[in-house]
C-alpha angles and dihedrals in degrees: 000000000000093000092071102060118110103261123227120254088193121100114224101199086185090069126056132230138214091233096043091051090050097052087056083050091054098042095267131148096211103101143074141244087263094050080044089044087050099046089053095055095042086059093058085060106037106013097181084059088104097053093040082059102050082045097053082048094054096048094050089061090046096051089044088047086047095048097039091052106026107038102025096241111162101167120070129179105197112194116205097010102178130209115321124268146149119325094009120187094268094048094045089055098030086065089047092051112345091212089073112128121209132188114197118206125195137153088212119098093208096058081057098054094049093029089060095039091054091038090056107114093021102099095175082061138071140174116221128197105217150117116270089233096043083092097161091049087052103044095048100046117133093244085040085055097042097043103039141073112201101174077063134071110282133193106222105191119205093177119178091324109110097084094061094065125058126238111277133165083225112028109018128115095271078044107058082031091063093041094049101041086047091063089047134101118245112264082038113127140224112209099189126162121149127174114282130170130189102210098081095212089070097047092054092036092053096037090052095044091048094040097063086031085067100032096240101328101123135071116201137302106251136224103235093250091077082054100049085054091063103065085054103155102009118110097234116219124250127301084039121224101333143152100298093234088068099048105119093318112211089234136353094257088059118138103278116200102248105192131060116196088107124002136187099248126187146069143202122295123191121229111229 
């Protein structure tokens, strides 16, 4: 099972990532000419990709800021995390009630080192090196243990991160879903949304380019039907599994996604 192989704590600047690509997205300086490179020639294929990021950014801090006021959540596991950058998961729910604990998880060592360097002298938040489908490693980590409730609601984010692994019986998305709701308390939620795309020759064009980009790191952009299956027996919140952008928009002049030749598709779903 690929999860369990020992990660590596060194940073290859020759190969992208999927997190360091997304912090150039998102204005970042956390990346390097061959996440820049990469980024360039994703945009030839996909040129909204930019804006769909900035979006998926921005409903990630509105579904933290709803959980966190609306339903009393104060433990978030956030998957696939990325780099750091502004109105991260802990600040979003530490103004809405400072005694939120969240625990950040990333493959990528150099989420760690920055991760760990911004979190310093935040002691209700950690930074975990792991594998988003090592879900026992995770889950019994010592920050996890000492951080998180479980026999409490819990917010699990899967944020924009599917798409990075590929389907397995053992180890795909329905799979580490499975392994992590089982584990949760009832009223816990699951916040999950990944790039889909209806026109097939998108999905197999991207998934190729970022495929060999990543040197193997990726799994495959969806249709929103796989999506949809994910969230199978929980009750999803209002306005249901939906382009990210249109998720409970702050106001309506709030950034749309206006192109469609891939989208950010998904939602929040309650466990019962």
């Amino acid at each position: 099972m690929q999860a369990d192989k020992q990660l590596s704590t060194e940073i290859d600047a020759n190969v992208p990532t999927a997190a360091r690509m997304y912090d150039f997205y998102l204005g970042g300086k956390d990346n390097y000419a061959a996440d820049r490179a990469a980024v360039g020639e994703l945009d030839k294929v996909v040129p909204s990709t930019r804006r769909l990021a900035l979006n998926n950014r921005r409903f990630l801090q509105r579904v933290v800021r709803t959980l966190a006021e609306d339903y009393g959540i104060r433990q978030f596991l956030d998957h696939g995390s990325g780099l750091p950058t502004q109105d991260n998961v802990h600040q979003v729910a530490q103004r809405v009630a400072p005694d939120s604990r969240v625990v950040y998880v990333d493959n990528d060592p150099m989420v760690l080192v920055h991760g760990r360097a911004l979190l310093d002298q935040n002691d209700q938040t950690a930074v975990i090196h792991a594998d988003m489908r090592a879900t026992e490693e995770i889950l019994h980590h010592p920050d996890t243990e000492r951080l998180i409730d479980f026999s409490q609601p819990v917010a699990v984010l899967f944020n924009s991160v599917f798409h990075c692994i590929p389907d397995s019986d053992t180890d795909g998305p329905k799979a580490v879903v499975r392994r992590v709701t089982e584990r949760l308390a009832p009223g816990s939620f699951a916040v999950m949304c990944q790039l889909v795309s209806e026109d097939a020759e998108v999905r197999a064009s991207v998934t190729d380019f970022m495929d060999k980009a990543t040197q193997g790191h990726w799994g495959r952009v969806r249709e929103p039907k796989d999506v949809e299956a994910l969230f199978e027996g929980m009750d999803i919140l209002e306005p249901g599994l939906v382009e990210v952008s249109t998720w409970r928009p702050d106001t309506e002049v709030a950034p749309r996604q206006l192109t469609d030749e891939w989208i950010e598709f998904g939602g929040v779903g309650r466990l019962r």
